[in-house]
Structure formats: C-alpha cells, structure tokens
C-alpha positions as CSV (number, residue, x, y, z in Angstrom):
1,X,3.7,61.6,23.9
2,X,0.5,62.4,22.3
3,X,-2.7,62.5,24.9
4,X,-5.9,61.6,23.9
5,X,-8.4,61.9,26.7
6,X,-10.1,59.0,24.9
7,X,-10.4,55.9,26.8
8,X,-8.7,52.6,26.0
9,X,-11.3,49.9,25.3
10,X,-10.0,47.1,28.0
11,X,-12.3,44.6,27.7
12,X,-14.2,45.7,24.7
13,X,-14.3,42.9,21.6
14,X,-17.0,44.5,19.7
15,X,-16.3,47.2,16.5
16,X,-19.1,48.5,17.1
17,X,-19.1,49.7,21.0
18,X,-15.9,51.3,20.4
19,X,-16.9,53.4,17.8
20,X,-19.9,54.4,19.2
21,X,-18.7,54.7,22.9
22,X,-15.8,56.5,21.7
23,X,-13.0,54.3,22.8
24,X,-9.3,54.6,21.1
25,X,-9.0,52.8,17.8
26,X,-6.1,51.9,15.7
27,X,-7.0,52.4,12.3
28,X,-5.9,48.9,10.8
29,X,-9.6,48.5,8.2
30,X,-7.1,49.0,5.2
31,X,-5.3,45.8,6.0
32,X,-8.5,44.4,6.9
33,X,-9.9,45.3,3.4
34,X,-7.1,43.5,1.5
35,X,-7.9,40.5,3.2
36,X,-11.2,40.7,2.2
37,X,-10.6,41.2,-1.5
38,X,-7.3,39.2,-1.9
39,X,-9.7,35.8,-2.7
40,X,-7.0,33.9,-0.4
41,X,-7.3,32.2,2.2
42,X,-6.5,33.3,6.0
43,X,-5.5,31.3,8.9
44,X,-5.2,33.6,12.4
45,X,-3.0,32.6,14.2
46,X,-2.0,35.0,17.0
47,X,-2.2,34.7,20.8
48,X,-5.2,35.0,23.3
49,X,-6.3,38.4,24.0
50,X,-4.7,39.8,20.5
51,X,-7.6,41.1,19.0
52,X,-8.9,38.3,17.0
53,X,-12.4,38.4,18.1
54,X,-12.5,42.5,17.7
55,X,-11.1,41.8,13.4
56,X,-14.2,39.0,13.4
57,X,-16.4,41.8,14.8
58,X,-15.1,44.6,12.6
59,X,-15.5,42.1,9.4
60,X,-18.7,41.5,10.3
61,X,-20.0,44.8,10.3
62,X,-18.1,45.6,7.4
63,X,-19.9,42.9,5.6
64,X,-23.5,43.8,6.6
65,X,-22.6,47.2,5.0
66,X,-22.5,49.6,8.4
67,X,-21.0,52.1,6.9
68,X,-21.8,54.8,9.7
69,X,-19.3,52.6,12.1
70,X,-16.0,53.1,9.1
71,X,-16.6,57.1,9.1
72,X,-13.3,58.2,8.9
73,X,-11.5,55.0,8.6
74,X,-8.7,54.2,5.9
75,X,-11.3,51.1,4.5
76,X,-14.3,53.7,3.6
77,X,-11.7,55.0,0.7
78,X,-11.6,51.7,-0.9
79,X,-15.0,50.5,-0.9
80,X,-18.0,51.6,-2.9
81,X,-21.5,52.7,-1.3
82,X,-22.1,49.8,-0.1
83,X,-19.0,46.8,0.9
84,X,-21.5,44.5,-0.6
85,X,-21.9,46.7,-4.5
C-alpha cells in the first residue's frame, strides 16, 4: 500500500484548489485531452458525486490556457504553449 500523506480532496470540485492546496490527484488530463481534440461529441453520463463537475472544472482551466495548474500532468505533453495555439 503506497502512503501518501497527501490529503484526499472530499468535498473539493474545483481543478484548481486541488492543485494548489495539494490534495491527491489521479492523473486522468490525457483522456481528458482526447476528448477535447477528438471533434465528437460527448454525453456524461455517470452517477452523482462521480466527478463530473471536477472534468467541467479541469476543462475549463485547460481551455483558458492555465498551464501552471497541468505542471506535471500527462495533458502538458500533448499540448502546445498555449491549449488555445
């Protein structure tokens, strides 16, 4: 069992107060970043309280370019200077 010491982000549905409070994060921006450059269509359909609100958040920062929030995440190898270039 691998121990952290980082805290679990209960309650959180922001990207960007877990990556600057220092919450755990599952790196899942490379899946995020094919369904931004796919051109298709998404419908998300998943339960309450399954993180649908937390992928709006993340997109949204992705999309305003916030690149200081993806430092070390699997989407910042894909993507140019800027999302947006």
């Amino acid at each position: 069992m691998l121990v952290t010491g980082r805290k679990l982000p209960i309650g959180i549905q922001t990207f960007e107060d877990i990556r600057n409070d220092g919450y755990l994060y599952v790196d899942k921006t490379a899946l995020m970043w094919t369904m931004a450059n796919i051109g298709k269509p998404f419908f998300l359909s998943r339960p309450r309280r399954f993180g649908k609100s937390l992928l709006i958040s993340t997109f949204e920062a992705y999309f305003k370019g916030r690149r200081d929030l993806f430092t070390g995440l699997a989407c910042l190898l894909y993507t140019s200077p800027s999302p947006r270039d």
